[in-house]
VOPAGU-2260 file (C-alpha; in pm, 1 decimal, decimal comma):
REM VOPAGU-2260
SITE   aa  ch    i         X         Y         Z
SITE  UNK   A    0     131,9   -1510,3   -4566,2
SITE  UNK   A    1     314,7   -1858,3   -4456,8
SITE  UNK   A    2     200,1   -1953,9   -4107,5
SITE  UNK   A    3     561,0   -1898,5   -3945,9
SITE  UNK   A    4     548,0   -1523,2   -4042,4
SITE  UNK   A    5     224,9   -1508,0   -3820,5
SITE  UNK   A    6     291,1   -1376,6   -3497,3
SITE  UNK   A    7    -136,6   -1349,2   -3385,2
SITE  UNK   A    8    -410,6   -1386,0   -3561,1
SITE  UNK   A    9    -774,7   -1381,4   -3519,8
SITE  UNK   A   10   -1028,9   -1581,9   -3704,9
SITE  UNK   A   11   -1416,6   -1418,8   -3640,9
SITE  UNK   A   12   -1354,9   -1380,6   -3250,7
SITE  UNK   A   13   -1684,0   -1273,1   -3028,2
SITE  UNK   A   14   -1606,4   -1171,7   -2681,2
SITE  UNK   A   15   -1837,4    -988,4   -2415,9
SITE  UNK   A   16   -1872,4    -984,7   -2021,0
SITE  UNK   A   17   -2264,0    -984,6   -2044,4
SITE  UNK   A   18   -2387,9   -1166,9   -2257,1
SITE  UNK   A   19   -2376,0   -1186,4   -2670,3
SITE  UNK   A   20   -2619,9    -889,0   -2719,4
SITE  UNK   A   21   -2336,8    -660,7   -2494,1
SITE  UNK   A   22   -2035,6    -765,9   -2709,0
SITE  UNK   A   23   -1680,2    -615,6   -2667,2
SITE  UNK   A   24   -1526,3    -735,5   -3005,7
SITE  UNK   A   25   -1734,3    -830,6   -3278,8
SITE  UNK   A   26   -1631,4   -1042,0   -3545,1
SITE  UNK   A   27   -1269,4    -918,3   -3523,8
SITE  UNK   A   28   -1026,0   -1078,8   -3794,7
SITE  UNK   A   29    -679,1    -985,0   -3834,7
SITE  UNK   A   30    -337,2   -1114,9   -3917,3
SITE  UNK   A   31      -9,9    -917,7   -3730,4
SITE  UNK   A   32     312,3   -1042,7   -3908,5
SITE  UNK   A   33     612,0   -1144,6   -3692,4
SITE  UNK   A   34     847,6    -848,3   -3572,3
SITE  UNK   A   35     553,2    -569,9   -3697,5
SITE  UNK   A   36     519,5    -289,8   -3437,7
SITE  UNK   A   37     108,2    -261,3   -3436,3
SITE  UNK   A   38     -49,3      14,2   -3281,5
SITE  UNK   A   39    -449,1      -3,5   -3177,1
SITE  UNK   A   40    -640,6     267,8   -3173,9
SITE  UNK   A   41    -966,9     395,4   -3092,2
SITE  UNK   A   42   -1194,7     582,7   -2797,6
SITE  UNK   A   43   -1227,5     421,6   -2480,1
SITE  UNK   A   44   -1445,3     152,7   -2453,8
SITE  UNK   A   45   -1413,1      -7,6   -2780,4
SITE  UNK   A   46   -1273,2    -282,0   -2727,1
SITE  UNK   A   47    -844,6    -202,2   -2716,2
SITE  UNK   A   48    -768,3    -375,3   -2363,5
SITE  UNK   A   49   -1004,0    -664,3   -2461,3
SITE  UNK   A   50    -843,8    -739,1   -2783,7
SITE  UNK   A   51    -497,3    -735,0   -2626,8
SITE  UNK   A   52    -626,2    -991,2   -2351,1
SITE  UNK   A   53    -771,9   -1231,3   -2565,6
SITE  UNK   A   54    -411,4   -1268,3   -2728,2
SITE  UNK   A   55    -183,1   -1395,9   -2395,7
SITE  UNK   A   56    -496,3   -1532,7   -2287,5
SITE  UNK   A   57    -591,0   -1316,0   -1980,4
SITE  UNK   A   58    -958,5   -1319,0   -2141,0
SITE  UNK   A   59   -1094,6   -1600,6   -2337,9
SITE  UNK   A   60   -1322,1   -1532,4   -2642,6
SITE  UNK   A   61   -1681,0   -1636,3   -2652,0
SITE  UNK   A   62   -1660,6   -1743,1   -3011,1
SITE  UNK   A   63   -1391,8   -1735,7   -3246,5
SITE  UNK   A   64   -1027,5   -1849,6   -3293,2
SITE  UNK   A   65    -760,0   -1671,3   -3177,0
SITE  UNK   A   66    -399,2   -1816,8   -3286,6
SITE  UNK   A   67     -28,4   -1699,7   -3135,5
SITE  UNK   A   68     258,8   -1844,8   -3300,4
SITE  UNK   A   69     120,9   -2094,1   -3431,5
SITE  UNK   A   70     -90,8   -2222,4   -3082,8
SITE  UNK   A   71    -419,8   -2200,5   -3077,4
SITE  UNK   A   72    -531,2   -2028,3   -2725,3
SITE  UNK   A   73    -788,7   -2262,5   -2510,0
SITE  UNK   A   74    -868,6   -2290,7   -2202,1
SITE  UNK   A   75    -602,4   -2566,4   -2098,3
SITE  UNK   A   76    -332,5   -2464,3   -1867,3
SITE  UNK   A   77     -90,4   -2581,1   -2055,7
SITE  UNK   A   78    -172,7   -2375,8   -2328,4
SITE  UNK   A   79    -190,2   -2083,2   -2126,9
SITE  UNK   A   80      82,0   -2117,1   -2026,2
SITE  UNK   A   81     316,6   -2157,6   -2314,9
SITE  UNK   A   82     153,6   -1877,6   -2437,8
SITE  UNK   A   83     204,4   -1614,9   -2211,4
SITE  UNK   A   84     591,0   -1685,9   -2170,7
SITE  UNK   A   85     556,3   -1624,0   -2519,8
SITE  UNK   A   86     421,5   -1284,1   -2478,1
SITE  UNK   A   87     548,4    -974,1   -2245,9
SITE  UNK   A   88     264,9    -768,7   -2128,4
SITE  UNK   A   89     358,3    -410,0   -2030,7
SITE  UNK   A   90      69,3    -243,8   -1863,2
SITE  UNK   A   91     -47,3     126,3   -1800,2
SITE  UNK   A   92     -34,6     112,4   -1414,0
SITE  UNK   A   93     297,7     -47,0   -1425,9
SITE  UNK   A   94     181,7    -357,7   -1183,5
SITE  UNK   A   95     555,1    -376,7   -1014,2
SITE  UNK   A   96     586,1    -470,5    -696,2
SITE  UNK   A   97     626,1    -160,3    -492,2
SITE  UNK   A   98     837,3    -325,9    -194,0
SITE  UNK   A   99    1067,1    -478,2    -412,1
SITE  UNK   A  100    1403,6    -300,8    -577,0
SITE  UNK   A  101    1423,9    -285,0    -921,4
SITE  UNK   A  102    1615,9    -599,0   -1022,2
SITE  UNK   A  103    1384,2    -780,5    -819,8
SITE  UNK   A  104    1081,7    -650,8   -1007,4
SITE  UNK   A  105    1267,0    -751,8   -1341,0
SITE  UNK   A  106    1401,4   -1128,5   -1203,2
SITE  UNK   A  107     980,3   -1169,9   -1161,5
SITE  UNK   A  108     971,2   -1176,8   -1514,1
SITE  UNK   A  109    1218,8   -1502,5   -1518,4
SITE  UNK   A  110     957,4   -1687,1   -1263,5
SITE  UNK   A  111     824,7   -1920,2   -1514,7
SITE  UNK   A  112    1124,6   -2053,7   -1670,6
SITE  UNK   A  113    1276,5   -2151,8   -1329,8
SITE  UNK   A  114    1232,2   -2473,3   -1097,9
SITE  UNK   A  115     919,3   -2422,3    -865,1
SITE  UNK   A  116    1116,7   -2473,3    -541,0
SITE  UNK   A  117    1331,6   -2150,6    -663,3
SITE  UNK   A  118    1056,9   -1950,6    -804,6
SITE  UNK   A  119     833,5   -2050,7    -481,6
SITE  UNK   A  120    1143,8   -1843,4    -279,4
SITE  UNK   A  121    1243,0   -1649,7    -521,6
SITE  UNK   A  122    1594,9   -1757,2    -525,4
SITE  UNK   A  123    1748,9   -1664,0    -817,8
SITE  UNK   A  124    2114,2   -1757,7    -939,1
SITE  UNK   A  125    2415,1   -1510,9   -1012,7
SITE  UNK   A  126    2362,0   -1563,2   -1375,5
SITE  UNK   A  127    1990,9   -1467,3   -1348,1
SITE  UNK   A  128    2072,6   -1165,3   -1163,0
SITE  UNK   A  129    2338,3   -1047,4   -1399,9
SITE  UNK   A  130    2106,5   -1064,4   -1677,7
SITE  UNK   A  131    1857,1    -897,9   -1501,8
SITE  UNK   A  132    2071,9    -600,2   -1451,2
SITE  UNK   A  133    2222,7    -633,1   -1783,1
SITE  UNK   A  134    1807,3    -587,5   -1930,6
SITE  UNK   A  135    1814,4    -277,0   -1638,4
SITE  UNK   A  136    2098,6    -125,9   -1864,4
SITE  UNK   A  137    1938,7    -162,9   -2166,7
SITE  UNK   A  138    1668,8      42,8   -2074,6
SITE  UNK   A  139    1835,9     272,9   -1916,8
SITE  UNK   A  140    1825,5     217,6   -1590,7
SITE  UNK   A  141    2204,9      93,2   -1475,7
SITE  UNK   A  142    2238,9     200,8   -1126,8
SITE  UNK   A  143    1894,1     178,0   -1018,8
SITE  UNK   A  144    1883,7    -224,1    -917,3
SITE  UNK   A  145    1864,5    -188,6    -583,9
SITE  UNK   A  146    1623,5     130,4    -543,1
SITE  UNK   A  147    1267,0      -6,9    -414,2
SITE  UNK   A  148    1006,1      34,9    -721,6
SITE  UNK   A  149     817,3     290,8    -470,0
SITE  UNK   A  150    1083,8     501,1    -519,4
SITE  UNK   A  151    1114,0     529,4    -878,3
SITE  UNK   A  152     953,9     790,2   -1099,8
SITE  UNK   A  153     582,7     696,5   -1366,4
SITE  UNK   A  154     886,1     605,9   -1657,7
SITE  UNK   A  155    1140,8     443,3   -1430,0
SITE  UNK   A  156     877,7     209,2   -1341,0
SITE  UNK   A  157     769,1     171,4   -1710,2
SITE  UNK   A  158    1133,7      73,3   -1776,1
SITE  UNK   A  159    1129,3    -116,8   -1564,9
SITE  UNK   A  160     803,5    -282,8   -1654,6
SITE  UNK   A  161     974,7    -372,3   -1981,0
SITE  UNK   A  162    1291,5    -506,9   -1837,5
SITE  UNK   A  163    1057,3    -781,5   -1694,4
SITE  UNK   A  164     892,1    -871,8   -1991,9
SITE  UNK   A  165    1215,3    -882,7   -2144,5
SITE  UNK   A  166    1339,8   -1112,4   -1892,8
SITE  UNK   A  167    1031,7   -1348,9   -2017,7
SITE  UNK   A  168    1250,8   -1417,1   -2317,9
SITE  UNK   A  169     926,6   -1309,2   -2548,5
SITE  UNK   A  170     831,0   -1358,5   -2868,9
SITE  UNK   A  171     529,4   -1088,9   -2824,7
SITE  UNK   A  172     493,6    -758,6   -2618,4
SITE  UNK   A  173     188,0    -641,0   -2525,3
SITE  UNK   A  174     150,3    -304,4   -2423,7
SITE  UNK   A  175    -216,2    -157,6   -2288,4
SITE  UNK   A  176    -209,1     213,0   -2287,3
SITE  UNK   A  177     209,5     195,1   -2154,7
SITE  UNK   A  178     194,2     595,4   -2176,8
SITE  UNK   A  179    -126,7     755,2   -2015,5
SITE  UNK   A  180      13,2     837,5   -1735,1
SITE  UNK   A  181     353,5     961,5   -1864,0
SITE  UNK   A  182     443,0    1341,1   -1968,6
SITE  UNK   A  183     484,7    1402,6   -2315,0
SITE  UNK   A  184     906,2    1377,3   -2327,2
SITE  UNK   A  185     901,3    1032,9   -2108,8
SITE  UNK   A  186     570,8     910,8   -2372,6
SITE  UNK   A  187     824,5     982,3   -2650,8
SITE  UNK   A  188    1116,3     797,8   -2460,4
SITE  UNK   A  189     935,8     501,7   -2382,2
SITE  UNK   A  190     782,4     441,8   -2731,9
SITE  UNK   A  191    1153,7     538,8   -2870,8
SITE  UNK   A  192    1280,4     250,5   -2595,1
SITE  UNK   A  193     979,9       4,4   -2776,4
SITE  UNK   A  194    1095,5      58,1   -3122,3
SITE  UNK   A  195    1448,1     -14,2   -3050,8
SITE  UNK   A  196    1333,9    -324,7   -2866,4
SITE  UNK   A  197    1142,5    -420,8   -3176,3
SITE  UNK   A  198    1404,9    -349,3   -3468,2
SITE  UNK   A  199    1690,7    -508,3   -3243,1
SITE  UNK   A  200    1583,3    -835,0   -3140,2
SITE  UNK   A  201    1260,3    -868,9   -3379,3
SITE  UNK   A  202     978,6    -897,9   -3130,6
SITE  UNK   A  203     640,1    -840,6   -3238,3
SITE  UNK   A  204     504,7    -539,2   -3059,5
SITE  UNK   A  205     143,8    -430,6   -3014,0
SITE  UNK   A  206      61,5    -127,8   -2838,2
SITE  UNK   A  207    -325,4      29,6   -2733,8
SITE  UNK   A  208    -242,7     371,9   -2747,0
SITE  UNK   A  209    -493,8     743,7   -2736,0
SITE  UNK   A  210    -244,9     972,7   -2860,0
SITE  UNK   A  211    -296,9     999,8   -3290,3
SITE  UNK   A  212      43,0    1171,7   -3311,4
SITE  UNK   A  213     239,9     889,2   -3104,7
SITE  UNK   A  214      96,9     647,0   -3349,3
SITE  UNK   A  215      98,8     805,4   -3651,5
SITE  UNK   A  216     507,6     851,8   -3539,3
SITE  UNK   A  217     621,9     504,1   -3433,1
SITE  UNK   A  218     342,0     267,7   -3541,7
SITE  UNK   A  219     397,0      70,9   -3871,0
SITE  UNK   A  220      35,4     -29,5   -3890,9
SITE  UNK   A  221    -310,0      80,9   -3761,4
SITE  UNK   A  222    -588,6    -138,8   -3623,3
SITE  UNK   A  223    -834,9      72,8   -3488,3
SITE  UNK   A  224   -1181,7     -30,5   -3353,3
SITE  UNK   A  225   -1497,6      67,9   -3325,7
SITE  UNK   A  226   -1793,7     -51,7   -3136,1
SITE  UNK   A  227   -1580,7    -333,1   -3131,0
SITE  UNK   A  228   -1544,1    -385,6   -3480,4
SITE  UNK   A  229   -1206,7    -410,2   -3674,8
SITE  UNK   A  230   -1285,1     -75,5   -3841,2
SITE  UNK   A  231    -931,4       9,3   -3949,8
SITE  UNK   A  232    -630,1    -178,6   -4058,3
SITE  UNK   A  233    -362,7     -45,5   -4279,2
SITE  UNK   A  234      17,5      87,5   -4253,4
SITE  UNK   A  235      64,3     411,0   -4059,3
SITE  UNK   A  236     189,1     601,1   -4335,0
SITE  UNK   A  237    -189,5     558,5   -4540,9
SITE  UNK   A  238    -407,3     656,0   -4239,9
SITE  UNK   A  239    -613,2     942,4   -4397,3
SITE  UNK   A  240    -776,3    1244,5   -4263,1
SITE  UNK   A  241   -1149,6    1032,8   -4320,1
SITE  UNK   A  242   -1029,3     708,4   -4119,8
SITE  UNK   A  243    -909,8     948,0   -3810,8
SITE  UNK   A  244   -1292,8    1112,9   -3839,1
SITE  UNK   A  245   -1437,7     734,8   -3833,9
SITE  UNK   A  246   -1225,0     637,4   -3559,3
SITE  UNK   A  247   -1311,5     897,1   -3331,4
SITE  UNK   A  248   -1690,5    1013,9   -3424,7
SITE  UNK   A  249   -1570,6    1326,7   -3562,3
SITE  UNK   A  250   -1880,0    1342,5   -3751,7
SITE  UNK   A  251   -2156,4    1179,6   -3509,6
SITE  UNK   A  252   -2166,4    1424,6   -3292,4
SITE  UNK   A  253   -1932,9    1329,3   -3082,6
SITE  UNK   A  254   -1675,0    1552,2   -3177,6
SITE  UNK   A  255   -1560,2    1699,1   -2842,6
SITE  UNK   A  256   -1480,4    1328,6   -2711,8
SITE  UNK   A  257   -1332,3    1276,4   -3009,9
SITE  UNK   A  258   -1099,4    1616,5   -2927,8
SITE  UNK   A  259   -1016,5    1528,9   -2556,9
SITE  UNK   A  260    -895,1    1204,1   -2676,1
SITE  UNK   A  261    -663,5    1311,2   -2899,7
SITE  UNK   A  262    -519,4    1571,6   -2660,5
């Protein structure tokens, strides 16, 4: 694969919080191919939130290379910064800003594209603020710009979670667990909202997710880990019966863990 069809990659990357003998992600190499929609699975604690971190570069590996489209993350602000305007990051508690509406949660996203004496008032212009409520419409959520974020129900604030990345302009979109704490109908609506995100404008997705079905339905590949090893990585469609079992200790006598999860 040519280097400009590379959204992230990961070359032998080592990260823990401890120490090297308490590592999170062993070893982990993978490729994910511009515009894929990539979903991660595996049980808690192997290493899902970690991985997604070390790509916009809210955790920084111990060892290893890790590579996002076409920069090599470090430790220089610069970097880090390019980096993350390159990639959206939806998370599982939402992380809006209860006190502000809507729009205002979704101009946030827009903060580091703008000059610093706007973004350090938050002044934005009329252009910004029509495209923010033109990314509220196109996840649903015309008419609700100027209701407080407090106000809005577990998938409102999702959509409106994504409207922000959105307004990042991103290349990437992360998405840690964007469904936990959603019912079943809203899950489906959000991951359906994702997709369509993804086959529309071409943006790479990657989503941590626990529920099998959910990724067996919208994910195009599998990377699953365990004991923070790349165990798993293959399209969606060729996930077998035997790599579900490895992924979630069917058969190491962890089996009712294994069962919750996948509830």
């Amino acid at each position: 694969m040519m280097e400009h069809e590379i959204a992230v990659s990961f070359q032998n990357v080592h990260q823990t919080y401890r120490g090297p003998e308490d590592a999170v992600l062993k070893g982990v190499n993978m490729v994910v191919p511009k515009s894929d929609f990539c979903i991660i699975l595996g049980r808690s604690g192997m290493g899902k939130s970690t991985l997604l971190r070390c790509i916009n570069g809210l955790v920084q590996p111990y060892e290893g290379t890790v590579t996002v489209s076409g920069q090599q993350l470090k430790k220089e602000k610069p970097v880090l910064r390019g980096i993350r305007r390159r990639t959206g990051m939806i998370f599982q508690s939402y992380n809006l800003v209860n006190r502000l509406t809507a729009l205002q949660n979704v101009l946030c996203g827009m903060l580091p594209e703008i000059p610093f004496h706007r973004a350090m008032f938050g002044v934005f212009t009329n252009e910004e603020k029509e495209r923010g409520l033109r990314l509220l419409k196109e996840v649903g959520l015309e008419g609700f710009a100027d209701q407080r974020a407090d106000q809005l129900s577990g998938g409102q604030k999702q959509r409106v979670g994504i409207a922000r990345a959105l307004a990042q302009n991103p290349e990437i979109i992360l998405a840690d667990e964007p469904v936990a704490s959603l019912d079943p109908v809203t899950s489906e609506e959000i991951l359906t909202l994702l997709k369509k995100i993804n086959q529309k404008n071409g943006i790479t997705v990657i989503i941590s997710l626990h529920q099998l079905e959910f990724a067996k339905t919208y994910g195009e590949r599998i990377i699953a880990l365990l004991n923070g090893k790349l165990e798993i990585d293959k399209p969606a469609n060729l996930l077998t019966e035997e790599d579900i079992g490895r992924i979630y200790g069917f058969n190491d006598g962890k089996g009712g863990e294994a069962d919750e999860t996948l509830q």
